[in-house]
N, C-alpha and C positions, 0 to 999 in steps of 0.2 A: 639668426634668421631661422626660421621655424618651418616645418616642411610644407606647410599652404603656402607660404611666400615663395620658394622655391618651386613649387611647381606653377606657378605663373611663369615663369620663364617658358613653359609651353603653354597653347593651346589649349584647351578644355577639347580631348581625343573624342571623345562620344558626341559630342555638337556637332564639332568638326567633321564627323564621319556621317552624320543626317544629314549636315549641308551640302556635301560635297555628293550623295547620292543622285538627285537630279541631275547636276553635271556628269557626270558618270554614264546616266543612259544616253545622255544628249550624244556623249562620245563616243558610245558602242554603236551609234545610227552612221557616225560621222566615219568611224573606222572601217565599216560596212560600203557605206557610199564611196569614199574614194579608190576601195578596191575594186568591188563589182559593177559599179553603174559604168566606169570607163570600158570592162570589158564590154556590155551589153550596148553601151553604144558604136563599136567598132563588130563586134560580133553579129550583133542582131538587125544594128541600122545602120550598117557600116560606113558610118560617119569616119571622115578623114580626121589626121589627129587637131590640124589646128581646129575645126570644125567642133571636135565634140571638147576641143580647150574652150570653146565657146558654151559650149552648152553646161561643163564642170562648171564655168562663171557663173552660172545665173544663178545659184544658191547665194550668191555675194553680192549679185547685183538687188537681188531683193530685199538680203540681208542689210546691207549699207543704207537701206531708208529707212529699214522695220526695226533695226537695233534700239538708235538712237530716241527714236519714238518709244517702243515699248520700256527701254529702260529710264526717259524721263517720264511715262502715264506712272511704273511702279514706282516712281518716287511719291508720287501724287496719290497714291493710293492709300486709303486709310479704312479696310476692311478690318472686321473681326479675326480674321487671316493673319493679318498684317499687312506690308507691302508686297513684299514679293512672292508670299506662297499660292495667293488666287491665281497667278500666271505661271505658275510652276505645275500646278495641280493638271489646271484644265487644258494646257498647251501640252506636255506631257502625255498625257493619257489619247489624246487625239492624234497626235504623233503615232503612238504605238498603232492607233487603228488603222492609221493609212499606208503605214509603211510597204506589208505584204501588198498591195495591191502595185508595188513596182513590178515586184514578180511575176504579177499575173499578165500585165501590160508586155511583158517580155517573151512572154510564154506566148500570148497573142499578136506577139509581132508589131505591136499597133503602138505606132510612135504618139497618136495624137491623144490616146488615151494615158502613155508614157508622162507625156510633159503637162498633161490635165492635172495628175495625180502628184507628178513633181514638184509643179508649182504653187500645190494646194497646201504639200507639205512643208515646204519652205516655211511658207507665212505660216504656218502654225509651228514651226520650230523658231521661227525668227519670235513668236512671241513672248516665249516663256527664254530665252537665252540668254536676254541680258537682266533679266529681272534673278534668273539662277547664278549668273558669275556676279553679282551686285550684294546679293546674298552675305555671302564670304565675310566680306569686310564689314558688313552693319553688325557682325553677329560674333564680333574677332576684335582685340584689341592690336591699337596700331603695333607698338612691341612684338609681338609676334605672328601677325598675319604671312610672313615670308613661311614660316615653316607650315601654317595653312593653306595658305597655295600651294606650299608643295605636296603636302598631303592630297590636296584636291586632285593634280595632276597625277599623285598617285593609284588614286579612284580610279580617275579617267581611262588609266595603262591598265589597269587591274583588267577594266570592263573590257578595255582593246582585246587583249588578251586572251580573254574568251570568247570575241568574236575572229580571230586571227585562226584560232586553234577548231571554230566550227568551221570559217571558211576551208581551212588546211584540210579537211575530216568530210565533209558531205558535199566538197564540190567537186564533182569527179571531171575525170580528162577526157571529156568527151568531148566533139565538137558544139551541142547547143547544151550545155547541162542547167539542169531548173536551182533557181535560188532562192525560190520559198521558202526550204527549211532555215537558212541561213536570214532573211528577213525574219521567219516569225520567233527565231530565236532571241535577234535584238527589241522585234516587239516587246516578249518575254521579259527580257534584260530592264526595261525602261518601266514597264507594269511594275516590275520589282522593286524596283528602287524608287520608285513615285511612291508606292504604297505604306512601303516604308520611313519614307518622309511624312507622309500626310499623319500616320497612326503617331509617330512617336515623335514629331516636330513641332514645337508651339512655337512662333516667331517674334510673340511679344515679350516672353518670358526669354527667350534667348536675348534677346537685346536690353531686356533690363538686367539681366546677369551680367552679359558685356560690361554696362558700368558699373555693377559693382567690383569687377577686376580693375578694370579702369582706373578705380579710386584707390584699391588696393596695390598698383602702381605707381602710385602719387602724380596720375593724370588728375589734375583740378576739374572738379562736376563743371565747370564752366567751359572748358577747351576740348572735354570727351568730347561732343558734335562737329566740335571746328577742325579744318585741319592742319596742317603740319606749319604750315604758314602764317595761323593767329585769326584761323575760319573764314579767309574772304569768299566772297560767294561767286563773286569774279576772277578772272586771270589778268590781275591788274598790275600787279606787280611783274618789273619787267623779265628779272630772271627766273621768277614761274612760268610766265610767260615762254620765254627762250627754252629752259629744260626741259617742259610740256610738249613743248615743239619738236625737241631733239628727239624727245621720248618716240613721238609718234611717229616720229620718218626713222625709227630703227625700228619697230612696230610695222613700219611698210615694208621695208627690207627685209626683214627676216621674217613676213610669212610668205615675200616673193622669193624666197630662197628655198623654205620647206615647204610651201604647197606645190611650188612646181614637182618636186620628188613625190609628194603623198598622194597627188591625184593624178598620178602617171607611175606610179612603181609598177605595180600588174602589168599593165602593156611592156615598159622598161625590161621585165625583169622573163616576161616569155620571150618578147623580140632580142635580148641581147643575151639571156641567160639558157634559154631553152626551156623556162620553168611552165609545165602544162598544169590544165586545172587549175585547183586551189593551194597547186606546193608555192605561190610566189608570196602565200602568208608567211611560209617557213622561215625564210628571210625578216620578213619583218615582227613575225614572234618572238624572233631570236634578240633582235634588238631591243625591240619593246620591254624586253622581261630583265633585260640591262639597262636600259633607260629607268626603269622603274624601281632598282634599287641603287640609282644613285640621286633618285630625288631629293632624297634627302639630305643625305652629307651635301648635298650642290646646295643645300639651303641653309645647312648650318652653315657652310664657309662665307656665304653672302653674308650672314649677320655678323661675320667675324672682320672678313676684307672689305664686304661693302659690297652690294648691289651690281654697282657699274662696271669692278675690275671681274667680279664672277659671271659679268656677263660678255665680257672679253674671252673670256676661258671662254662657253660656251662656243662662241661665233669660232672660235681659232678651232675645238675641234669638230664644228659640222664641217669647216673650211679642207681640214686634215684627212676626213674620214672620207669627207665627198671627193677629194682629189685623188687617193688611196683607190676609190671605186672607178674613176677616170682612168686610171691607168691601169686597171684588170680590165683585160681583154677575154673575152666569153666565161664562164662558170669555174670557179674557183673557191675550193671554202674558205679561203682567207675573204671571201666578201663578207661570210657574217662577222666578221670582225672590223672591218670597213664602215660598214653599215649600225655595227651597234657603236662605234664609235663616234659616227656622225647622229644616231641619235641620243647620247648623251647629250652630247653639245645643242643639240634642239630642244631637250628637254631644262637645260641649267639657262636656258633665255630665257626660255615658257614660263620657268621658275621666278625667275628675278623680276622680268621687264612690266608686267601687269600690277604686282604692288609699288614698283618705283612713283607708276600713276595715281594710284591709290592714297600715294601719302600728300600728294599735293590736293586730294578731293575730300572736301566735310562729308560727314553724315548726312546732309541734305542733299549730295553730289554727288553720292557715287554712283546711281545709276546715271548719268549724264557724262561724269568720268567713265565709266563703264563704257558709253555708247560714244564717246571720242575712240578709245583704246578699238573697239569693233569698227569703226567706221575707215581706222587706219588699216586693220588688219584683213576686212574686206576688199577696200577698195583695191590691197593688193591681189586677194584672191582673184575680182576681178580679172585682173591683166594679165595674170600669170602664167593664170591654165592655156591663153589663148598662145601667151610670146612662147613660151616651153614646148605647143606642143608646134609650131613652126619649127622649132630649132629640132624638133625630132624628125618632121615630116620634110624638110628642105635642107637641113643638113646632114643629121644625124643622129638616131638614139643614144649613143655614148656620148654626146657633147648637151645631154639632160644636166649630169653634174656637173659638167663647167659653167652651165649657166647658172647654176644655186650656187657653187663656189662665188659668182663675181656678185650676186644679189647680197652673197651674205657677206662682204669686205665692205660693199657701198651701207649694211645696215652698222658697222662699226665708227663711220666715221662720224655722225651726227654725238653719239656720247660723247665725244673729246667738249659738246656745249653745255651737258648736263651737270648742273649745280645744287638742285634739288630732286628729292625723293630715294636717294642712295646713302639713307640712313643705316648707321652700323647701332642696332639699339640695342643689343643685349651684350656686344663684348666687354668681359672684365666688369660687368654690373652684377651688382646683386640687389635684385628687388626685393621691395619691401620698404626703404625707406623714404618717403614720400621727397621729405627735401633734400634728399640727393640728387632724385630723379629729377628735381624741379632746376637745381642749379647747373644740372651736367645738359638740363635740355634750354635753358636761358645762356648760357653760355656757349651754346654750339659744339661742346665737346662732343657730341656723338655720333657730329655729323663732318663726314668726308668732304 
């Protein structure tokens, strides 16, 4: 086997790292928002918590009709672009323009100008979201798309990271402190990496590279487009159907587990920890920058054990780490280890459970797979921010992690149904020879 054959066992790193760019501002907006908008709404309009759990939803509740739309329009698109860079481009670059203008809303006290500006940017981030995570997989061979996603997620943490580390640096501890600088930083962030997609991204030529790896895998030109299943266009089959299913109620579960924590840490972590300012980034720097170097290894072992049992690992340690934080009782540095704990285990589901869905969706379906995988992951965001921030305001702040510990056991139980998309494709293979790959994949050998 000759060394272009072996490096198909990854990725093509430089595509992979133009695609995953978009994504990556989208999550420096996102990593921004559930730290600061929770303060400013308790700060500035001093919304109670179930109240402004209410107000966190509505990025979800608009998101859950705008996903599934805009990722079935970018299937249907057939621009000189491609499919999905005309809504990456122009979603993107609008995004960055209206971001700052939260700040200014805050800074003017003026809630109606707040949720004007809010709501404007929602739909323009709901447009370009699922056409940028749909991306991924048109532009990636099925064989290794797990270690692209975790790449991607690594983008993601990278971009967190830098907004974690401005929050921590120019929000000072004062009672009303301005978060311009920190908006127009992620504006910055998201200019950057859009610019750098559009300059150096061709979308046609990526995907006709795609198959010629494809081929060079001894994927048959006729079953590239289809998927995992023999390309039905339907979920007709019944245990596609059943795993699909399973898939997206641990998809509910486990973002009603981590969003409760992500858009409630900052309040969390001054109310119980005493952290003023921007130090309650520190904390999640800290874990982020551990979550982010074990993206990877969490991704080669999926392709080794398989999907479903590494996404057992994940759930058992957000389960360990969130429990670990339940039982520290006010500020202790054993949190940061707590906490990076429990986000590894957020980051190795993140990793796994979004390609599981992938592999049961054709080429003609992944943004509509896309926009199921978002409609589950929404409608938890939904509910979450509202139950979570009850269980703060009517019980208590320290029983936040109890209620993610019991979100994320009920998101375990639904895999024990899953039978498809927990493919192990690269252990003990070596690519390269077409009808090996053809027999070890008619044969079911490489699948759990």
């Amino acid at each position: 086997m000759n060394k272009k054959q072996r490096n198909l066992k990854s990725p093509d790193w430089k595509r992979t790292l133009l695609v995953t760019l978009p994504f990556a501002g989208a999550l420096a907006f996102w990593q921004a928002y559930d730290g600061i908008i929770p303060l400013i709404l308790r700060d500035t309009f001093h919304l109670g918590d179930t109240l402004a759990g209410g107000v966190m939803a509505l990025d979800n509740v608009c998101a859950l009709f705008l996903l599934p739309l805009f990722g079935s329009l970018s299937d249907r698109c057939h621009s000189r672009l491609g499919r999905r860079t005309p809504f990456i481009i122009i979603g993107s670059l609008l995004a960055a323009l209206l971001i700052p203008f939260l700040a200014a809303a805050d800074r003017l006290a003026s809630l109606p100008l707040f949720f004007a500006v809010l709501c404007l940017l929602l739909i323009v981030l709901s447009a370009y979201r699922s056409p940028c995570v749909a991306l991924m997989p048109d532009v990636t061979p099925r064989p290794v798309r797990a270690k692209a996603d975790a790449f991607n997620s690594l983008m993601a943490a990278a971009a967190g990271i830098i907004v974690l580390v401005s929050i921590s640096l120019v929000v000072p501890d004062v009672e009303h402190p301005s978060y311009l600088p920190v908006f127009l930083i992620v504006s910055g962030i998201i200019v950057f990496c859009t610019v750098l997609f559009a300059v150096f991204f061709r979308e046609r030529k990526a995907v006709e590279r795609m198959h010629e790896e494809s081929l060079a895998m001894g994927i048959p030109e006729e079953e590239i487009e289809l998927s995992e299943e023999g390309g039905q266009e339907k979920e007709s089959d019944k245990t596609v159907r059943r795993s699909l299913l399973a898939i997206l109620l641990c998809v509910f579960f486990y973002f009603m587990a981590s969003n409760a924590v992500t858009s409630a840490f900052s309040k969390y972590a001054s109310q119980v920890w005493g952290a003023g300012g921007g130090s309650f980034a520190n904390f999640q720097l800290v874990a982020t920058m551990v979550t982010l170097v074990s993206y990877m290894p969490m991704a080669n072992l999926s392709c080794r054990i398989g999907r479903k049992v590494t996404t057992y690992i994940g759930i058992g340690l957000m389960c360990l780490g969130g429990f670990c934080v339940f039982l520290t009782h006010g500020y202790s540095p054993r949190i940061y280890v707590w906490v990076s704990i429990a986000g590894i285990g957020m980051g190795t589901v993140a990793t796994t459970i979004y390609p599981m869905i992938m592999e049961m969706a054709s080429e003609k379906t992944t943004g509509r797979y896309t926009g199921y995988y978002y409609t589950a992951s929404m409608s938890a965001q939904i509910i979450t921010p509202v139950l979570s921030g009850a269980v703060m305001e009517f019980i208590g702040y320290r029983y936040l992690y109890l209620y993610s510990i019991t979100c994320a056991i009920f998101a375990a139980l639904p895999l024990i149904f899953v039978k498809k998309g927990n493919t192990v494709l690269l252990k003990d293979l070596e690519i390269g020879d077409p009808e090996e790959v053809r027999e070890l994949e008619h044969n079911k050998v490489l699948t759990n």
